[in-house]
N, C-alpha and C positions, 0 to 999 in steps of 0.2 A: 860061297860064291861072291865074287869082286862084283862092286857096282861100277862099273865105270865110268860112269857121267858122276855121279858123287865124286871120283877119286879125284876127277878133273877140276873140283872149284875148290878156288882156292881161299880160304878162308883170311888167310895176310891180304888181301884187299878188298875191298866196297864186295859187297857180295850181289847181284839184282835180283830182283822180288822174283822170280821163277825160280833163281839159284838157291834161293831163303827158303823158298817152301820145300823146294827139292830134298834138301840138307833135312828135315823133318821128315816128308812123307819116307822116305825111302828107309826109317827106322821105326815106324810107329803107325799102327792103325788108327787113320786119324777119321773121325766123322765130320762132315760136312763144315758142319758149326765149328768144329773146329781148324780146319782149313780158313775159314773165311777169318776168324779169328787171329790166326796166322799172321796172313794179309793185311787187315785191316788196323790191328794194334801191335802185335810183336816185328813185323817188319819196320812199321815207322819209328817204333819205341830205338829201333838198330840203326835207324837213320838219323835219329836224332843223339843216339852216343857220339855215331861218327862225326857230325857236324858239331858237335859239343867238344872234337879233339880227340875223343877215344879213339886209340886206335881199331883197324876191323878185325883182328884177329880176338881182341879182347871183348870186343864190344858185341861179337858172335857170341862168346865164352857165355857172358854174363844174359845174354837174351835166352841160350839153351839151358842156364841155370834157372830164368825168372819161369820159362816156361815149364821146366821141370819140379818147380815149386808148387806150379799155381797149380796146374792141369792133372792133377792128384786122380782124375776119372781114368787118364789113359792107362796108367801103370794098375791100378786096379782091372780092368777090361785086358790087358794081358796078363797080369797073374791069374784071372781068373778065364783065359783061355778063349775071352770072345774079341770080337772087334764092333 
């Protein structure tokens, strides 16, 4: 099934903190704590690439890589079938 508000943002430009979280929730059973985490430190970590010159396409790449690094609990909680 197509997400279609996902398919809509576009990653090649500034992406805004509802579009940022979007791009997550809508692949990942996120809790709470985690959501607010989101917001709170990986969006502006993405604001501040882009202001640093990074472009946004890249600067997305590398925020869904640091989050996929660090948040080691979520892929555990879908291998093991909960949320």
């Amino acid at each position: 099934m197509k997400n279609t508000i996902i398919d809509k943002i576009n990653i090649n430009e500034q992406i805004c903190k509802e579009d940022f979280l979007s791009l997550f929730m809508s692949q990942l059973p996120l809790l709470d704590e985690e959501i607010k985490k989101i917001m709170d430190l990986y969006y502006p970590t993405y604001l501040s690439f882009i202001s640093s010159g990074v472009d946004a396409q890249s600067s997305w790449i590398a925020i869904r890589n640091l989050f996929i690094s660090q948040e080691t609990q979520i892929g555990e909680r879908i291998k093991n079938g909960s949320s």
